[in-house]
MIPANU-677697 format. One record per residue (C-alpha): residue number from 1; chain; x, y, z. Coordinates in steps of 0.5 Angstrom, whole numbers, plus 500, padded with zeros to 3 digits. Each point is the difference from the previous one (the first is absolute). Example, Ala and Ser with C-alpha at 12.3 -4.5 7.8 and 13.67 -1.06 7.14 Angstrom:
residues 2
 pos unit east north  up
   1    A  525   491 516
   2    A  502   507 498
end
This chain:
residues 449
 pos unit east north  up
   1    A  609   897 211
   2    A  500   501 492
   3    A  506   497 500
   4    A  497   494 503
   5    A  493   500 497
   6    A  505   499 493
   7    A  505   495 502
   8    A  501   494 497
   9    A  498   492 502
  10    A  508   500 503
  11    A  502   508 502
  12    A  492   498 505
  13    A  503   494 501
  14    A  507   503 503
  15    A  495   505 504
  16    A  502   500 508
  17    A  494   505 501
  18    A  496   497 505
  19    A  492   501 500
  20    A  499   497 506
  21    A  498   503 506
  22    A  503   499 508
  23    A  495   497 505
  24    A  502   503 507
  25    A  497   492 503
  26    A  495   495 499
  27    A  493   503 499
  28    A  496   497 506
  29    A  494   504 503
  30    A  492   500 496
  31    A  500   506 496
  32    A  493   503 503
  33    A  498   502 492
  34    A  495   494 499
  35    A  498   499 494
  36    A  504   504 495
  37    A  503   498 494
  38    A  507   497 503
  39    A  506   501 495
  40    A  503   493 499
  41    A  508   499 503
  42    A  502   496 494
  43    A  498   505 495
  44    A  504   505 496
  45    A  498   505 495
  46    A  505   499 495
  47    A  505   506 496
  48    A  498   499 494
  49    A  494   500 497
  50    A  501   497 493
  51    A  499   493 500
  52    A  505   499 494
  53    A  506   502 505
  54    A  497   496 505
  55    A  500   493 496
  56    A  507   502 498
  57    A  503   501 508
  58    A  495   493 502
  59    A  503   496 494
  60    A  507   502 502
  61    A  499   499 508
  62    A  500   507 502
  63    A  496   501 505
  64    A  495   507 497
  65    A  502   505 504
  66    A  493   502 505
  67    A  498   504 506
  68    A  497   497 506
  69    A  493   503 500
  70    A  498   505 506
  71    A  493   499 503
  72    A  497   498 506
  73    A  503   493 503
  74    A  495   495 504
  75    A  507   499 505
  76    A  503   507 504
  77    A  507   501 502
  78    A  499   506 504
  79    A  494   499 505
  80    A  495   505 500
  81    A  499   501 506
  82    A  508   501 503
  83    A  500   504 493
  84    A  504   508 500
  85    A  500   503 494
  86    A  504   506 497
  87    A  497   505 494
  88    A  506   504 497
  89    A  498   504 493
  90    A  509   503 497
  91    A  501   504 495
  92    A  496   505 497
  93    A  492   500 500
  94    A  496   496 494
  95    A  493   501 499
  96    A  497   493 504
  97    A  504   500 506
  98    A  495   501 505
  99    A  495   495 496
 100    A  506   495 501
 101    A  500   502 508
 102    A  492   499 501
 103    A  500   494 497
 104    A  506   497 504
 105    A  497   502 506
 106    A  493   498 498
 107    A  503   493 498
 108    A  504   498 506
 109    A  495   502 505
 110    A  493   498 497
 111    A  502   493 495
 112    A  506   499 505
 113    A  499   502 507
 114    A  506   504 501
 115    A  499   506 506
 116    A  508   503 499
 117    A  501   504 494
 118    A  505   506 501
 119    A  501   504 495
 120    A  508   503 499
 121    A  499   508 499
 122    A  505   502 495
 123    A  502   495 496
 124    A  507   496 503
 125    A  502   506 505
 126    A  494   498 504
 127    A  504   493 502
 128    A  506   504 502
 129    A  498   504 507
 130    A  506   505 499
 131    A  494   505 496
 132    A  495   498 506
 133    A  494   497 495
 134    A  494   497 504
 135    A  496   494 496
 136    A  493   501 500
 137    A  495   495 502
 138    A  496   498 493
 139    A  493   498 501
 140    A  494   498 494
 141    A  498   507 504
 142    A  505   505 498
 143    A  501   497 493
 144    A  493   500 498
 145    A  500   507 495
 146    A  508   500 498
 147    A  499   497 494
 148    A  496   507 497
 149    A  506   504 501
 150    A  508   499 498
 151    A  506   499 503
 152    A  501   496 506
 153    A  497   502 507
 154    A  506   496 502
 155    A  504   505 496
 156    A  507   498 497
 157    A  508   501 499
 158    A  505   498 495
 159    A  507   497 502
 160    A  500   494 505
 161    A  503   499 506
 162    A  504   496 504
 163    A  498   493 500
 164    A  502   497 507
 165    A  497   507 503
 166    A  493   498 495
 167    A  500   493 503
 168    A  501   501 507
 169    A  494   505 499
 170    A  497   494 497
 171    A  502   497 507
 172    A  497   504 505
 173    A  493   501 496
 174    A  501   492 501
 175    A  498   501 492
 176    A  500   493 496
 177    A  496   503 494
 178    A  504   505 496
 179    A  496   503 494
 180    A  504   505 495
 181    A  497   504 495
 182    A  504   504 495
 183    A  505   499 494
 184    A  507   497 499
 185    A  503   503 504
 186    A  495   499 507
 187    A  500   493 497
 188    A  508   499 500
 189    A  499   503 508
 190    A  495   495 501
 191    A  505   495 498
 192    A  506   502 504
 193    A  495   500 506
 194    A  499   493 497
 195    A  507   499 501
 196    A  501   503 508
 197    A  494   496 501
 198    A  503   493 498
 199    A  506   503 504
 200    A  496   500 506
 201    A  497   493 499
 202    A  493   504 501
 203    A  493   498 496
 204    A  498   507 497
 205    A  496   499 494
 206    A  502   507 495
 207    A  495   500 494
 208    A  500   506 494
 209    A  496   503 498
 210    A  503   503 493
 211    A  499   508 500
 212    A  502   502 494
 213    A  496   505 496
 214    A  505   499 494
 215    A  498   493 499
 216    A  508   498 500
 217    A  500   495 505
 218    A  502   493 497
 219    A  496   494 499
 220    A  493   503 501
 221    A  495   502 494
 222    A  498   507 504
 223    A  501   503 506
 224    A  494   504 505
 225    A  500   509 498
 226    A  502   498 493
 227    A  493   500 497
 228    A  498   506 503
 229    A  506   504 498
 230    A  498   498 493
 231    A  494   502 502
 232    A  501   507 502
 233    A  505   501 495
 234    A  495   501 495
 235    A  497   508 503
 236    A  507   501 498
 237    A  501   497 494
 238    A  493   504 497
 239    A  502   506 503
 240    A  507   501 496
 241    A  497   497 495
 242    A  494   506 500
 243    A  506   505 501
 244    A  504   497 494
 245    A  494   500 495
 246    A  498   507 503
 247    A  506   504 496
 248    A  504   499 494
 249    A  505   496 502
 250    A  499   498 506
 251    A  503   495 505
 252    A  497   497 506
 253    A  506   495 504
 254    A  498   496 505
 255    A  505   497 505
 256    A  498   494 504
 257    A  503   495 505
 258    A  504   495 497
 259    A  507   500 503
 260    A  504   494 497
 261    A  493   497 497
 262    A  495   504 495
 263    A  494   495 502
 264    A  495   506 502
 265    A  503   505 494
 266    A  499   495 494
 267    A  493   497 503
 268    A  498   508 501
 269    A  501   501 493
 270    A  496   493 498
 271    A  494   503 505
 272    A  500   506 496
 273    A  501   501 493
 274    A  502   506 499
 275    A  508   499 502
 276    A  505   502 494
 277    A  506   497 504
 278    A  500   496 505
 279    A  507   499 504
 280    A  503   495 504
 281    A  507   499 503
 282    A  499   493 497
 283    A  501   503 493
 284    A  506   505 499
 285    A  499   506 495
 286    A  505   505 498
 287    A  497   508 500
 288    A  504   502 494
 289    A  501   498 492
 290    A  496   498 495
 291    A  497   494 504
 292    A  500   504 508
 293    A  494   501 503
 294    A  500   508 499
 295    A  500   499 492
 296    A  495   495 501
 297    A  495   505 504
 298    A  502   505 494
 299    A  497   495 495
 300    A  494   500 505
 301    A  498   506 500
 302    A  502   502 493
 303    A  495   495 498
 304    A  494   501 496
 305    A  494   501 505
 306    A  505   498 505
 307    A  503   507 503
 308    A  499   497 508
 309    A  503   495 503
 310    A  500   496 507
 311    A  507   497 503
 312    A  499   495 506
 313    A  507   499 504
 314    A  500   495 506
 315    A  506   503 504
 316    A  505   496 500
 317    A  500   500 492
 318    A  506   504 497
 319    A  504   500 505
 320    A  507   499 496
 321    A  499   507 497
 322    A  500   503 506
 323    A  507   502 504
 324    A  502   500 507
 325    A  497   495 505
 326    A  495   500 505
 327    A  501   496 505
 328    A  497   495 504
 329    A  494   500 504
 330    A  499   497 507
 331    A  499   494 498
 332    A  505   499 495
 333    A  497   502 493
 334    A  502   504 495
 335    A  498   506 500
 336    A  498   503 493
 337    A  500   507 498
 338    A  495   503 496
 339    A  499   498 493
 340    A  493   504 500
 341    A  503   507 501
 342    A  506   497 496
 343    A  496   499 493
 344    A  495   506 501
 345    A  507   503 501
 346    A  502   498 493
 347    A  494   499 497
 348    A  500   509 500
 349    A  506   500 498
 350    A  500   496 494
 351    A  493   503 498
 352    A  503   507 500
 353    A  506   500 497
 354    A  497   498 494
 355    A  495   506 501
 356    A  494   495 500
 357    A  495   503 505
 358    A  497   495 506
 359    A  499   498 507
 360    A  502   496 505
 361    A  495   498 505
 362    A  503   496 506
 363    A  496   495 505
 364    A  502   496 505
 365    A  495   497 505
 366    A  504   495 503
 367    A  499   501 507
 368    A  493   501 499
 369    A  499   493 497
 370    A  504   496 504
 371    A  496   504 506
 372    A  494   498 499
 373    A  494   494 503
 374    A  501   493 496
 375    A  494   500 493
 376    A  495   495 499
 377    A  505   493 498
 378    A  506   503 502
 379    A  497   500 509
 380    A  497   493 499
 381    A  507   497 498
 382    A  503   503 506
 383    A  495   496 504
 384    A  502   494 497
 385    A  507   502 501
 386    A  500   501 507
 387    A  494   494 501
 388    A  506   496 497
 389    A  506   503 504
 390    A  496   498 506
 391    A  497   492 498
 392    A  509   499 498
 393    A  503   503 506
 394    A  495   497 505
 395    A  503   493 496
 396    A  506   502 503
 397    A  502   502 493
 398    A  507   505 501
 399    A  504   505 494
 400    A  495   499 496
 401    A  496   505 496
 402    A  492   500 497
 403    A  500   500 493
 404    A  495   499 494
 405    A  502   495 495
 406    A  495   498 494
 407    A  495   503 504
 408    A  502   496 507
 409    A  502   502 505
 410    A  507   497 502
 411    A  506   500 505
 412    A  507   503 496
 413    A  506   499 505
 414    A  502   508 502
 415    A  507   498 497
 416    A  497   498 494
 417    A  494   506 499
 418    A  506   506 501
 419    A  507   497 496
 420    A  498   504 494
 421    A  495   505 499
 422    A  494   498 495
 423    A  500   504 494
 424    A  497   501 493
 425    A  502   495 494
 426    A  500   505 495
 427    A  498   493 496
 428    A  494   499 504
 429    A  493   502 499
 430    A  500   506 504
 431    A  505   504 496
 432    A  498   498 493
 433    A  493   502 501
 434    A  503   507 504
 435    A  504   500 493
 436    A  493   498 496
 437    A  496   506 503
 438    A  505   506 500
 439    A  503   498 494
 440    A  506   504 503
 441    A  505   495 495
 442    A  496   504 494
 443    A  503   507 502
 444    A  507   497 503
 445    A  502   496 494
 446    A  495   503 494
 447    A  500   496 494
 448    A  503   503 493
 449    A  495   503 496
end
């Protein structure tokens, strides 16, 4: 994505990724919506949003890139009436996933009119028989109250399964509409699905809807869970800072989800200004000399009126300093090994060999976060995300995933949303302000006095 966003007019110019979206047919049946706010099918919301590279790409011919805008359409591929749609939630649970189904089903049988709405139990197993799953029937009824607990009533699995047994599942249900909430990995699921599909000269719709509490999915500003997890980071992050200032020093160390990406780490730290080091896997550190973090955490708490510190990992920060490897999960991620236990590990060590009395207090409430209900904007994003998924599928949009961009709600091209991970600029706003608020630099690299 950074690649693309600084490119230059020739490099844009040469660019054979495609932000257009397939259409599964010519739209022909009424949407029976009536009168809302239509999208308008010439419209595109551009990459950019400053105006200078705009007029540069225009002055040279270069048609900006842009995304074709989700929202509802006054023509329909899918007839509602013959409409079957399918609900599969993969990879692990994320605050806002039952808000996401609610509204999915809310949208397609109250503003569409569709009466056939399976939800997949267990993520892609339930489209392979082989593991015995039935689909459960979804109706406004049942999910009515789901949004005020976590998790998925349909639950979850990681790992896919294989794409022709999915898509004659697909067949026997006769579904034509397939939603898939998850991250890069259910999305590049979804897109093999696509292409079985394509084999068979079928007309399924598969629309994503981006999970990923990470917030590492490409081209999309935010992703649903993210807020929410800033939000319940902050219990935490005041509790080893109360830990820390309770004896001289002290150390609260936090780790928080961010696998490849620190979004929620950095942002947690911003929500709660009581961090001293804040790190990310995007910024590298070494542990020892002069400049490593353990000099640098010796230097905070020897500090005049300091004598405390509060350390915010995101978990796959560190992970060079760390030997072996860990493996894989079902979906094919690397698996990471414990920075936490590692630094609070290290941390004691270093701090005793230069006989300087301390403690390390060590929390990590990880699946507490990611296993609670949506918060407040964070549950309303997810309507609007499922509302979308629903409005492009029933357009017969395929492989394609509902993102927000410059406050627009946009069809990304699933090659297009999972050909990279989305990760912090080091650059960019958001670490210069972690920078600016933990004045972690101050310690690592002081100035000569």
């Amino acid at each position: 994505m950074y690649r693309l966003l600084n490119a230059s007019v020739e490099e844009i110019a040469n660019n054979n990724d495609s932000f257009e979206v397939t259409h599964l047919g010519e739209q022909t049946v009424d949407s029976p919506l009536g009168e809302v706010a239509y999208a308008d099918e010439k419209e595109r919301i551009s990459l950019f949003s400053d105006v200078r590279k705009i007029s540069s790409l225009i002055k040279a011919g270069v048609e900006p890139p842009a995304f074709v805008p989700a929202g509802p359409r006054q023509k329909l591929y899918h007839d509602p009436a013959w409409t079957r749609v399918g609900i599969v939630t993969c990879g692990g649970i994320c605050p806002g996933l039952n808000d996401v189904i609610k509204a999915l089903v809310n949208t397609l049988w109250c503003n569409y009119g569709v009466r056939t709405i399976f939800g997949i139990p267990y993520g892609f197993r339930g489209l392979n028989p082989k593991f015995g799953y039935e689909p459960i029937m979804l109706t406004p009824e049942i999910v009515d109250s789901i949004h005020e607990t976590g998790g998925s009533i349909l639950g979850s699995s990681r790992g896919q399964q294989p794409e022709d047994i999915m898509v004659r599942a697909l067949e026997r249900h006769n579904i034509n509409v397939l939603i898939t909430i998850g991250g890069d990995g259910t999305q590049r699921c979804a897109h093999d699905i696509v292409k079985e599909v394509n084999r068979r000269n079928l007309r399924i719709s598969v629309v994503g809807v981006p999970k990923t509490i990470d917030n590492d999915l490409n081209f999309m500003e935010r992703t649903f869970g993210y807020e929410t997890a800033i939000y319940h980071a902050a219990p935490a992050i005041g509790c080893a800072h109360n830990e820390a200032k309770g004896a001289r020093n002290g150390i609260g160390l936090v780790r928080l989800m961010g696998r490849d990406s620190g979004f929620i780490a950095a942002s947690a730290t911003l929500a709660n200004s009581v961090v001293n080091f804040c790190l990310v896997p995007e910024v590298k550190f070494e542990m020892e000399g002069e400049h490593g973090l353990l000099a640098a955490l010796e230097r905070r708490l020897l500090a005049k009126g300091k004598h405390h510190a509060v350390v915010v990992v995101a978990e796959g920060a560190g992970q060079d300093l760390l030997e072996g490897e860990a493996g894989k999960d079902a979906s094919g991620n690397q698996l990471h090994k414990d920075i936490g236990l590692y630094l609070k590990d290290r941390f004691t060590q270093y701090l005793a060999a230069r006989n300087i009395d301390h403690t390390v207090k060590y929390f990590d409430p990880s699946y507490m976060i990611r296993s609670v209900p949506a918060q407040g904007t964070d549950a309303v994003f997810c309507l609007h995300l499922a509302q979308n998924a629903i409005h492009v599928a029933m357009a017969g949009m395929t492989d394609v995933v509902v993102g927000d961009w410059h406050n627009h709600f946009v069809a990304v091209p699933i090659p297009l949303a999972v050909r990279d991970r989305r990760k912090i600029n080091p650059r960019d706003q958001l670490w210069q302000s972690v920078l600016m608020v933990t004045r972690q630099e101050e310690y690592f690299h002081p100035k000569a006095e």
